[in-house]
C-alpha angles and dihedrals in degrees: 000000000000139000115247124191130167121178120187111175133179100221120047119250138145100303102173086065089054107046085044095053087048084049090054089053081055094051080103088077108067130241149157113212134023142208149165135203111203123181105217114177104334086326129118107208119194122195123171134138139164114277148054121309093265097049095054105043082064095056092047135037113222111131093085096054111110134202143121092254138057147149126199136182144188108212129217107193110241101147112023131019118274106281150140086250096050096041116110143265088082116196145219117245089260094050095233101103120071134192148184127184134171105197139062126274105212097188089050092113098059088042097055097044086051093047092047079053086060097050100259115143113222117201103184135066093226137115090229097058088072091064093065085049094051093049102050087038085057097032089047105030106041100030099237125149122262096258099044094046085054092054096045090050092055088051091066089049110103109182137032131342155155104175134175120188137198142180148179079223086063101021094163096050133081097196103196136189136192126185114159086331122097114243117165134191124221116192117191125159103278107029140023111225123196112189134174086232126022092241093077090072105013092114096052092053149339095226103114128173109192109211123212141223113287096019132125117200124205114212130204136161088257110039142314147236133224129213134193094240097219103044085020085218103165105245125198133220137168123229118241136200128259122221098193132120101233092242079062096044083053085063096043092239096312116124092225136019087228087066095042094047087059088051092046086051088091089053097043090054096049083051089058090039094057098040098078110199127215092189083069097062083042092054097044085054093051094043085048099067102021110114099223123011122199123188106205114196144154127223122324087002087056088062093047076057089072103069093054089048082051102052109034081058086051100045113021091039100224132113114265127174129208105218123203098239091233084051105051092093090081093063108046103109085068086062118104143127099293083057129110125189130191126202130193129209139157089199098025081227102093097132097201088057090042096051083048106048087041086061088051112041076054084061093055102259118147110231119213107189129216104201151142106205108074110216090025114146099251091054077061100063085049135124094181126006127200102204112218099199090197080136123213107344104197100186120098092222109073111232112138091036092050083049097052094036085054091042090050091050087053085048083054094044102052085052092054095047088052096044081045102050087238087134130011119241095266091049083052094041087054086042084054094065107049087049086056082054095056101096089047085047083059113047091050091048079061102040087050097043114039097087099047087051084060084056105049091037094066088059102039088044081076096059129103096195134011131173127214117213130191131138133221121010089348094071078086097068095039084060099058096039087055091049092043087056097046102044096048106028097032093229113139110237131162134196134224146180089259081231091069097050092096089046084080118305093082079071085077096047114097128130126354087351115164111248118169121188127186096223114184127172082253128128087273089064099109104034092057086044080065093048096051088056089046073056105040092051100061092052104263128149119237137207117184123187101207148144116313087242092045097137096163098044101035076061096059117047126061090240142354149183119227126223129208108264134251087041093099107082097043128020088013086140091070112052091028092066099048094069080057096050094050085044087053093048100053104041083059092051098051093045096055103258127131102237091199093061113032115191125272093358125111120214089233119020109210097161128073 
């Protein structure tokens, strides 16, 4: 989520200029704070601030420090709102330990309950800033060396990290940590780089060391050394050379962010699962015994609304209403104090969804937020926030966020079913663990499916119109795949309860017309299986994404995607979209568009 750069050189020069210049190949990224920590002349120098680069840079000067040593980091806020105070480099009590970190700590909270106990003094509200406090209170406390104090302090670490450490006590040293985070290392003649991506230093030099899960690095001018951190056998490992434009390096090989954010989806939603968070059980409390509930949403998060609406409705037994943001005015007289609204962002800035939930929250409603910027205007309206930690998403086209907003609506769910009685604690315990699946789910929905979406692009790529077709919870999907294919590729494509098709849209369909139906083993199975003969008989072409073992189905339609079994009664909504995104990719590609920046659409819309 974050940008990570380390710089270790053997001749002094101005150092700052040149971390900041690696942490500006990184912008890509997203972020939303920035700092540096320099060691000039047995000093350690710490500059950071809230803002873009260039903002900062002209709060705080820090191009013209020299030195051999720095760290530098671009923040995305996860614990803690954006901020001066929670922007790293975080520091030790005695200021002479410094430390970046892009990942998430999931034991923080006991340490740093253990470490106030101590007597350490903690100014951020971040999970990082636990880690410079481990290591003095090692190092000081109980005499060890630097770097042992560093390793022992990593070992304490459960959860996510990349980490790279440095210290007037070591001022020679970069001590560095990776753990399900990328960190890299660039070696050139004169300096050794580590950086959370290979942009940072891509234009100083081509030599990269990828380093792997569970392993410390030890960085010096001249070279460095690699440890398994659990046996801390030393490992070594050659650096290669990368062939890649640095565009392309930005993208980690992908040809599009659009493509990579679909790969990182797994990942994203593995962030959400561990996570853990206590927010979801407060705002199924709050949506049980609220009178009316309204979801409010904009675009592609409107469509994740869906599912909540759904299954409040499922499980809590009550009537809910997902509201286009532009559109909640309207029902505002229904607004009062046994009301609860949720609203739905990727940025948290949507300015239709904020005039709205402000109305709202003067009414009386509680809002319960659904978001993935921490500190965005709409978490401060909140009464309760579910954090997505999809992190940036650069792509116009929405893919990784949908998938966590939908992800957040089925933790809610599941809240709600078990509050409600709709299922007893074995049968959510069981639901449990199929939700824990869902990134593995995922990743293989994407592994089995990519190939056949280049297929059936390259046919599709020649279409004016399409419709996409589902029924139940699964109009949803249809929704966003058709949106997905209209707003990168241009083609025009509407979607439909497959129930309405015959109420007027059939009158489009003749021969080889698109037609796309979401097609799970759910209580809606046979009646879809109508619809795609409805289909079938007036010369359409159709496309089902169904179960892998999906016979009947596979029969009768011209092509389909599979996806994984026993996802078809429950969380359907996840696996089912991703065939559609990939669809939607690579129609745009082979038709010439740039998937990343569709015409005439904005990544964040924060104007009416």
């Amino acid at each position: 989520m974050c940008g990570i750069v380390g710089i270790i050189q053997k001749n002094e020069t101005k150092i700052g200029e040149e971390i900041i210049h690696a942490l500006q190949k990184l912008e890509y990224r997203g972020y939303d704070s920035l700092g540096v920590a320099i060691i000039e002349d047995d000093k350690l120098i710490i500059q950071k601030d809230k803002g873009k680069i260039n903002e900062v840079i002209e709060k705080i000067d820090i191009a013209p420090i020299s030195g051999k040593i720095a760290i530098g980091h671009t923040r995305w806020a996860t614990h803690g709102p954006p901020s001066k105070i929670n922007a790293h480099p975080h520091v030790s009590c005695d200021g002479k330990i410094a430390v970046v970190h892009n990942g998430i700590i999931e034991n923080f909270q006991e340490l740093r309950r253990n470490l106030k106990e101590k007597g350490h003094t903690f100014s951020s509200e971040t999970d990082t800033e636990v880690i410079s406090h481990l290591i003095e209170d090692f190092f000081v406390n109980e005499h060890l060396s630097f770097r042992e104090a560093v390793i022992k302090a990593i070992k304490q670490l459960v959860g996510t990290y990349a980490i790279c450490v440095i210290s007037t006590n070591a001022p020679q040293r970069i001590y560095c940590a990776k753990k399900d985070s990328p960190l890299v290392i660039g070696l050139n003649s004169n300096r050794i780089f580590v950086a959370s991506d290979i942009p940072a230093f891509l234009d100083q030099t081509q030599q990269v060391v990828l380093l792997h899960d569970n392993e410390f690095v030890e960085i010096r001018s001249d070279g460095y050394n690699i440890f398994n951190l659990i046996s801390m056998e030393q490992i070594t490992r050659a650096p290669y050379t990368v062939s890649w434009k640095a565009e392309m390096a930005q993208k980690a090989g992908y040809p599009h962010f659009m493509l990579k954010e679909i790969h990182e989806q797994p990942n994203s939603l593995y962030n959400y699962v561990r996570m853990k968070q206590k927010s979801v059980k407060k705002v199924a409390e709050k949506i049980y015994v609220a009178e009316r509930i309204f979801f409010v949403a904009a675009g592609t998060a409107y469509y994740s609304t869906l599912t909540g609406e759904y299954l409040v409705r499922k499980f809590n037994k009550k009537l809910s209403q997902s509201i286009i943001a532009s559109e909640f005015e309207s029902i505002l007289n229904l607004i009062d104090e046994n009301t609860v609204v949720v609203p739905v962002s990727q940025s948290g800035e949507t300015m239709d969804t904020i005039l709205g939930i402000k109305k709202a929250k003067e009414q009386g409603a509680s809002i319960l937020s659904i978001v993935n910027v921490v500190g965005s205007t709409i978490t401060r309206y909140s009464d309760e926030v579910i954090y997505l930690h999809a992190g940036p998403e650069i792509g116009v086209a929405a893919t990784k966020t949908y998938l966590a907003q939908t992800i957040a609506n089925w933790d809610v769910g599941l809240e709600l079913g078990l509050l409600s009685g709709s299922f007893n604690k074995t049968e959510y315990e069981s639901h449990r663990k199929k939700f824990n699946q869902l990134p593995k789910i995922v990743k293989t929905t994407i592994t089995n499916n990519e190939v056949q979406a280049r297929t059936v692009a390259n046919w599709f790529s020649k279409k004016k119109s399409g419709f996409y077709l589902a029924r139940g919870i699964n109009v949803q999907t249809a929704n966003e795949g058709a949106l997905k294919m209209k707003e990168i590729s241009y083609i025009h494509c509407e979607s439909y309860p497959a129930g309405e098709s015959k109420h007027g849209p059939i009158a489009l369909v003749e021969k080889d017309f698109p037609v796309v139906f979401i097609a799970p083993k759910d209580h809606t199975y046979r009646l879809i299986q109508s619809n795609i003969m409805e289909m079938n008989a007036r010369g359409a072409s159709t496309i089902g994404v169904i179960e892998e073992n999906d016979d009947e189905i596979k029969n009768l339609v011209t092509w389909s995607f599979k996806i994984p079994q026993g996802y078809s009664e429950i969380f359907s909504t996840i696996p089912y979209v991703v065939p559609l995104q990939l669809l939607a990719y690579y129609t745009a590609v082979k038709r010439g568009y740039s998937p990343d920046k569709p015409r005439n659409l904005a990544k964040s819309v924060t104007v009416l």
